[in-house]
C-alpha positions as CSV (number, residue, x, y, z in Angstrom):
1,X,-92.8,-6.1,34.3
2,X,-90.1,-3.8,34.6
3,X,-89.9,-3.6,38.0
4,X,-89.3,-7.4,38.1
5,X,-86.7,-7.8,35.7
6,X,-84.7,-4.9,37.5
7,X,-85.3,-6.9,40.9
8,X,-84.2,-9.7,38.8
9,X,-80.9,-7.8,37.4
10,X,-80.2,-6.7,41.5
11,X,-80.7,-10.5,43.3
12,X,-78.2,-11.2,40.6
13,X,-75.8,-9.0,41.8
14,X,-75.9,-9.1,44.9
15,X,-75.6,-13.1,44.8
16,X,-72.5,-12.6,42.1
17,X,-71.1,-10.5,44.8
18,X,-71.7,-12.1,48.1
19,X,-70.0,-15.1,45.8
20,X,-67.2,-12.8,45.6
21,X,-67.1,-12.1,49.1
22,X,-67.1,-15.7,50.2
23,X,-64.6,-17.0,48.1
24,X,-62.0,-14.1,48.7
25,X,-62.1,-15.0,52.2
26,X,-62.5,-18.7,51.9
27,X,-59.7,-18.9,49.0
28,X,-56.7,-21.0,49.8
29,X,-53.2,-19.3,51.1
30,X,-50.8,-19.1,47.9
31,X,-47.0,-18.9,48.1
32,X,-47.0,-14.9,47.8
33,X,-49.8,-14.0,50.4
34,X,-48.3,-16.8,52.6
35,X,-44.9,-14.9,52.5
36,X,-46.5,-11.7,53.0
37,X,-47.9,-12.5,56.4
38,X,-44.7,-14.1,57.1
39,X,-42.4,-11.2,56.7
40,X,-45.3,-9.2,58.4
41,X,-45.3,-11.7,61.5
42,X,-41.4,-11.3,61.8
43,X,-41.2,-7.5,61.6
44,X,-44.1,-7.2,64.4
45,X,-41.9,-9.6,66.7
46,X,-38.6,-7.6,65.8
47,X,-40.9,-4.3,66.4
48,X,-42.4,-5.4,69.2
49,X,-38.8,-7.0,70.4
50,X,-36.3,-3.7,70.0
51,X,-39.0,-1.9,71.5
52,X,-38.8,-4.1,74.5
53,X,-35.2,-3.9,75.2
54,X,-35.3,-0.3,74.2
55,X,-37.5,0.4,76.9
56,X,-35.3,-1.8,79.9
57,X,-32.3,-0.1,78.4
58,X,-33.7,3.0,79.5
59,X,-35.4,2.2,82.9
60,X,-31.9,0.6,83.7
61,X,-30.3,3.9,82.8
62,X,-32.6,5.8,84.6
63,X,-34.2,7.6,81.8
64,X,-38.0,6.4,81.9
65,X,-39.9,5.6,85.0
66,X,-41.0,1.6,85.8
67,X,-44.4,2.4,84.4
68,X,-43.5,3.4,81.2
69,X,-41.1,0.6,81.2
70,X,-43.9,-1.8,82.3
71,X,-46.3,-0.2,79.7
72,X,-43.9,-0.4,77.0
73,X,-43.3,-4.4,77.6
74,X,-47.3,-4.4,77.4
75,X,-47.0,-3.4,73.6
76,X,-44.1,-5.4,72.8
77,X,-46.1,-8.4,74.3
78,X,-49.1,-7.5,72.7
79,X,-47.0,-6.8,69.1
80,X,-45.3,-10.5,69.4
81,X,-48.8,-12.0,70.2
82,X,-50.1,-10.8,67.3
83,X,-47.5,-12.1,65.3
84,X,-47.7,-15.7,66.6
85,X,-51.0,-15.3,65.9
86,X,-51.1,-14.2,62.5
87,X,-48.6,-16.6,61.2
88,X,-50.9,-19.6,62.6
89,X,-53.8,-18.1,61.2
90,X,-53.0,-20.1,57.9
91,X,-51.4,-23.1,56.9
92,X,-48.3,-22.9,54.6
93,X,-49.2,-23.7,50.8
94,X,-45.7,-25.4,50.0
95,X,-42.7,-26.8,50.9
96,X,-40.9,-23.1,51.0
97,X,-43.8,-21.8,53.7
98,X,-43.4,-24.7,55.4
99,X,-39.5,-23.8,55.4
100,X,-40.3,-20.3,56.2
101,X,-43.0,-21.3,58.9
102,X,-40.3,-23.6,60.7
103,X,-37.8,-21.1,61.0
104,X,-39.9,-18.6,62.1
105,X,-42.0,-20.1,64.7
106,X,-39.2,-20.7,66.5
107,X,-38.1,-17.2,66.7
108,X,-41.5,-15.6,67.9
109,X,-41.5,-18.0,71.0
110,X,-38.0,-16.9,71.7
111,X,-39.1,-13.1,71.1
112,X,-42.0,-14.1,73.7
113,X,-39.4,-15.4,76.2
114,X,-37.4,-12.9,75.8
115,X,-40.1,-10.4,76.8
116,X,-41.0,-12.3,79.6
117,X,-37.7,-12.3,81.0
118,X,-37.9,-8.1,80.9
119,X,-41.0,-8.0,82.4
120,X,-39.6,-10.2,85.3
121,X,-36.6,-8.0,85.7
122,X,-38.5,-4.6,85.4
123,X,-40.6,-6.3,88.5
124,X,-38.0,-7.9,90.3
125,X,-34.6,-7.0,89.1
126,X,-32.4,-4.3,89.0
127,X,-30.4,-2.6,86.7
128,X,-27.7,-5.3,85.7
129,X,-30.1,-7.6,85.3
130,X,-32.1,-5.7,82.7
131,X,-29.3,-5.0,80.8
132,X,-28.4,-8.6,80.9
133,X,-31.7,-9.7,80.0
134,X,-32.2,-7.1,77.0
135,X,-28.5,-8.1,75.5
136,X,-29.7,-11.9,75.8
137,X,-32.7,-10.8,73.1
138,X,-29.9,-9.4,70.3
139,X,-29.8,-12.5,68.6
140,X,-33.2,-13.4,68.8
141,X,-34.0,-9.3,67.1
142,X,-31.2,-10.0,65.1
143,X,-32.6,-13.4,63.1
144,X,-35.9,-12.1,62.8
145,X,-34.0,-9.2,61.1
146,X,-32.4,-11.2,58.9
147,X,-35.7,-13.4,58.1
148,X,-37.2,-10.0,57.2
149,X,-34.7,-9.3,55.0
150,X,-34.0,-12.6,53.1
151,X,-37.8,-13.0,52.5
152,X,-38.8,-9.6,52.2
């Protein structure tokens, strides 16, 4: 009899906490984890951004070879991708994450662009046109800044 009513006492658990488990990541987005992944999306991009023009800065300068430059673009690619895709991931709870969603979407497809206009010139350009290209990006790296810091 014992045996059962501690068998019991453990399916009970476990169902209390597999409960847990699914609602946790089933619950809806509130305003405050909503921002969070905001501000988290926006510094990735401004990361991923700086390090970008960072890295054409110095190929056009002659300080890194093309592939490190070309390597370096990869992450900053890869670190604006995952921002776009964590800030899509969920849908904003309110009108203030819609705000925040609309001003920021924007940005990371700029930050994208932008990227893809250094790869092109660390393939096909030259020195003037990488510094060219990475001075275009300063306001782009400059809002998200800015979004970081308002909302942060």
């Amino acid at each position: 009899m014992r045996a059962r009513a501690w068998g019991a006492v453990a399916a009970a658990v476990v169902a209390v906490v597999w409960g847990g488990v699914g609602y946790l990541s089933t619950r809806p987005t509130d305003f405050h984890s909503y921002r969070v992944a905001a501000v988290g999306s926006a510094q990735s991009a401004y990361t991923g951004l700086v390090s970008g023009q960072q890295a054409s800065r110095a190929l056009a300068a002659s300080r890194i070879p093309p592939p490190m430059a070309t390597a370096m673009l990869g992450d900053s690619r890869s670190a604006i991708a995952g921002a776009q895709k964590r800030l899509a991931r969920d849908a904003p709870p309110d009108e203030r994450t819609t705000a925040m969603r609309d001003e920021l979407a924007p940005l990371l497809l700029q930050a994208d662009a932008a990227i893809s206009g250094l790869e092109d010139a660390v393939a096909h350009g030259g020195a003037v046109e990488l510094r060219a290209r990475a001075d275009a990006a300063d306001p782009v790296a400059d809002h998200l800044r800015r979004f970081v810091e308002e909302h942060g």
